[in-house]
N, C-alpha and C positions, 0 to 999 in steps of 0.2 A: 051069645052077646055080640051085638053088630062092634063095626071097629068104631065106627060113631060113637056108642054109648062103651066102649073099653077107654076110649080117650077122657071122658066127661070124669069117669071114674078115676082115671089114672088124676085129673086135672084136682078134683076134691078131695084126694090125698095127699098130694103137694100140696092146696093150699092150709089144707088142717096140720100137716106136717111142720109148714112156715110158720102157723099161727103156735105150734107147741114149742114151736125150738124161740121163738119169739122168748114166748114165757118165761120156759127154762133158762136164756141168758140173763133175764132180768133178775130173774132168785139166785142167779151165779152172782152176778155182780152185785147183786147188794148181801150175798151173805145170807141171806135168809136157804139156808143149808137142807131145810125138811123139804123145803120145796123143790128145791132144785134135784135134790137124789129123787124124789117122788116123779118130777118131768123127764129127767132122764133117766132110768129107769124104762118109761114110756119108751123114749127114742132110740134107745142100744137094740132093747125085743123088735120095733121095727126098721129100723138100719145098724144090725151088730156088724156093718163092714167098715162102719166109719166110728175109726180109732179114739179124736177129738172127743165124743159121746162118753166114750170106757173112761177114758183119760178125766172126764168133768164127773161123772157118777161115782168113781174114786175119790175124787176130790174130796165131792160132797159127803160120801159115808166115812173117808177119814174127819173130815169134820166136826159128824155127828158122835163120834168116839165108836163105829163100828169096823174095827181092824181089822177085823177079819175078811170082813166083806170087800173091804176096801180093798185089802190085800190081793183078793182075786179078783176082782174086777180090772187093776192094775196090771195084771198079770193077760186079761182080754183084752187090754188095750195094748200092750206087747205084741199078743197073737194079731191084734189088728193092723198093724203095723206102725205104732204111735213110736216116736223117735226114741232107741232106747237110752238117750243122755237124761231125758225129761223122767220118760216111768220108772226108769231105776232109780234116780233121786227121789222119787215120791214113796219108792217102795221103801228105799232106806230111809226115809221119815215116819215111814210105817214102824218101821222096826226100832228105829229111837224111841217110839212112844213106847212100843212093848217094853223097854229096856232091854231086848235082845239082841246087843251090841255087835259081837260077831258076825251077825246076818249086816247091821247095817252098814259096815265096814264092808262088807264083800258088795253090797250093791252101789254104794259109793262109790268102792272103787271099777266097780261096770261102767256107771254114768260118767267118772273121768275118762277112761280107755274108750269110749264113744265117743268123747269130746268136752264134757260137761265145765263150761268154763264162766261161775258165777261166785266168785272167791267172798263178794260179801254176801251175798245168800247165803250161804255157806256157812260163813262164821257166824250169822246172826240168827239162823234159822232156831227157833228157841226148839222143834221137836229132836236137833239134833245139839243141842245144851250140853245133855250130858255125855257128848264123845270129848268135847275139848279138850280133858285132863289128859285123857289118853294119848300116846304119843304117836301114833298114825296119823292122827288129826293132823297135826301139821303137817307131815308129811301129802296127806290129801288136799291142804289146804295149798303146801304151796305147789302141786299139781295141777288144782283148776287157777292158780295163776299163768303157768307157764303155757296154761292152755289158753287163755284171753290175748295173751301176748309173745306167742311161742318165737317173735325177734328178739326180743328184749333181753333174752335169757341165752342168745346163740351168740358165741365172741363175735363168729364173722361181721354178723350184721350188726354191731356194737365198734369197726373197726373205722370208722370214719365220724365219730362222736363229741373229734378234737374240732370240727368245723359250727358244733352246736353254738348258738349264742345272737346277739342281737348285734351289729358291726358298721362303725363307718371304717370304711373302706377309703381307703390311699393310695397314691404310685409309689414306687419304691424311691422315684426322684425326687419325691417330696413336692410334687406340682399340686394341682387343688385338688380336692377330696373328688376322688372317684364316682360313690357314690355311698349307698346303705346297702346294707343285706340282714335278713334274718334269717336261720338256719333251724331248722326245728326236727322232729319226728311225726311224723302224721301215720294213719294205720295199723292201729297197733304196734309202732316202733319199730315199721319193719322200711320205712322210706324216709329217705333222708330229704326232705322238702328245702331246696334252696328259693326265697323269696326277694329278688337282685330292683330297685331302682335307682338309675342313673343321677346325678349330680348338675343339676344345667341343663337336662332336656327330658323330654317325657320319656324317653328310652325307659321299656321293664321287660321282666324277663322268669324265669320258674325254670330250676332242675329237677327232674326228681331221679331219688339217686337209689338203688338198690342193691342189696347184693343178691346174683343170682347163684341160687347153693345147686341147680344143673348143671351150671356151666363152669363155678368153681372161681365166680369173677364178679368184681362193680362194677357196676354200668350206669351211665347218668343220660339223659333226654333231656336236652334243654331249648326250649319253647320261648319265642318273646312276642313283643305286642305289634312286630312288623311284619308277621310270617315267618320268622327265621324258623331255622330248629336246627338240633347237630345231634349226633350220638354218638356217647363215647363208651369205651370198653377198658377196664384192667384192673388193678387190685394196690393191695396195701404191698410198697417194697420199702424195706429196709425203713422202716415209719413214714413213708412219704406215700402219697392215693396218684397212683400212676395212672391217668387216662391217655387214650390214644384215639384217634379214629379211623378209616378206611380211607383209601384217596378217593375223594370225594371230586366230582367233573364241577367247574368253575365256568360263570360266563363267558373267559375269556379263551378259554377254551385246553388251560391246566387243570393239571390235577392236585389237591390239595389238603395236605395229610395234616392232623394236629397232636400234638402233645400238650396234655393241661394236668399239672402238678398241682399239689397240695400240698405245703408242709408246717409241720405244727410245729410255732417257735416258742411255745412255754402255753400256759394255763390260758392265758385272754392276749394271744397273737399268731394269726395264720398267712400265710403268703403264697397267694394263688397266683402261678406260671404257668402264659399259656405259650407256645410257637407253634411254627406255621414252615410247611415243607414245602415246594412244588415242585423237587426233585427226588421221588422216591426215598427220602430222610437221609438224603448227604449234605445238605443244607439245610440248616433252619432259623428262619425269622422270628426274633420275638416279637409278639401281636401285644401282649400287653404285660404288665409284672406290678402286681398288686397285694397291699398288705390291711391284712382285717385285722381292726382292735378294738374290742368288747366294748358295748354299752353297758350290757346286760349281760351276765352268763345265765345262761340257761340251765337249770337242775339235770345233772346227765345220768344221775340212776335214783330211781322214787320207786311205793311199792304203791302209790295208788292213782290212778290217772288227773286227780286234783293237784295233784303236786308236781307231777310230768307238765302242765299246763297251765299254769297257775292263771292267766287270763281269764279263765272258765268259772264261772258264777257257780254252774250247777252239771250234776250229772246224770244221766239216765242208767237205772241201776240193769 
């Protein structure tokens, strides 16, 4: 065969291949189950390298109530390299249906230890109905929680929580209102998003504040809408968010160290101190000394992201 007509051939393969896998999504996605194990089927025997294939031919004979099949097919899509968070859940759906509990508890607990982190699937999934009563369940249960939000559940990153809320913002002198801030979680709850605009002029601004569990410290990056930025470094002392920065080179041609406190004066009152060094920290200038008082508190521990955010109309499960 010339290479001309090995190309033609290779070319009429792909496109019969495009036209099957075509099909096969379509009986995937509407459910029509006989057809889609029949198409795929087709596509595993000529691409059994590609996992997605194992993974949907599974699907589809669990579907059709043939578990057993299912069962090993799921087990080629493993061999093929299909993510083991995803084919271990499905195996252990497999094994719910069987009622043979034990097995689906062990593969359960596989697709958490991989990561499997889909807490209302989980609880709703009716082929695994009947683990609930059992008490691992929860235990499982609230595993793929910790694992969609594994900040949430860490004290560290939960140490800076007293700043959560919606805020007009004050001086301590009692001159006119500073400005607003909203203080929120973004990330999975693992960033503490400061949202700062000014009082009297377009001045805005964004922290985002982390803890980092490397370096054993928060750290905040705050960004505004004139080019500024600063970043600071330090931690929770004695209940107060010690930040610091580096001496930082000045136009004028100092150098210029900050300290910016945090301290929480009761449930809905915080008062952010910040100074300003330009001798190596044997001196320091207060730059500003402000106090946040709740509009809004903000819910500071929920178990489901509707209630973390209450803004939010809907969610993507």
């Amino acid at each position: 065969m010339s290479v001309f007509s090995a190309r033609v051939v290779r070319a009429q393969q792909q496109e019969a291949d495009a036209a099957l896998s075509a099909q096969a999504n379509t009986a995937y996605d509407a459910k029509d189950w006989t057809k889609s194990a029949a198409f795929y089927e087709k596509l595993t025997q000529a691409h059994p390298e590609i996992p997605r294939l194992w993974f949907r031919l599974g699907t589809s004979l669990q579907e059709l109530g043939q578990l057993d099949r299912a069962l090993a097919t799921y087990q080629k899509a493993l061999a093929a390299g299909a993510p083991s968070l995803y084919a271990e859940y499905s195996i252990a759906t497999v094994y719910g249906q069987k009622k043979e509990f034990d097995k689906a508890f062990q593969h359960l607990e596989k697709a958490l230890q991989a990561g499997y982190n889909k807490p209302e699937q989980l609880s709703t999934d009716p082929y695994l109905a009947s683990l609930h009563s059992d008490a691992r369940f929860a235990k499982l249960l609230d595993q793929a929680n910790r694992n969609l939000k594994p900040c949430a559940y860490t004290a560290e990153n939960r140490q800076f929580d007293f700043w959560l809320g919606e805020w007009d913002v004050q001086t301590t002198n009692g001159a006119a209102p500073a400005g607003q801030s909203k203080i929120e979680r973004i990330l999975a709850d693992c960033v503490v998003l400061e949202n700062w605009q000014s009082n009297g002029n377009p001045y805005s601004g964004k922290s985002y504040n982390i803890y980092n569990s490397a370096l054993k410290r928060w750290e905040q990056f705050w960004v505004d809408n004139v080019g500024g930025n600063i970043f600071f470094y330090g931690g929770l002392k004695d209940g107060v968010m010690d930040y610091w920065t580096d001496e930082l080179p000045q136009p004028d041609g100092t150098k210029l160290k900050r300290h910016l406190q945090f301290f929480s004066l009761g449930p809905d009152k915080v008062r952010q101190f910040s100074q300003g060094s330009t001798d190596g920290g044997k001196t320091w200038t207060v730059e500003y000394d402000f106090i946040f008082y709740t509009q809004k508190v903000i819910l500071f521990f929920s178990l489901s992201p509707m209630e973390a955010h209450p803004q939010q109309r809907s969610m993507d499960i």
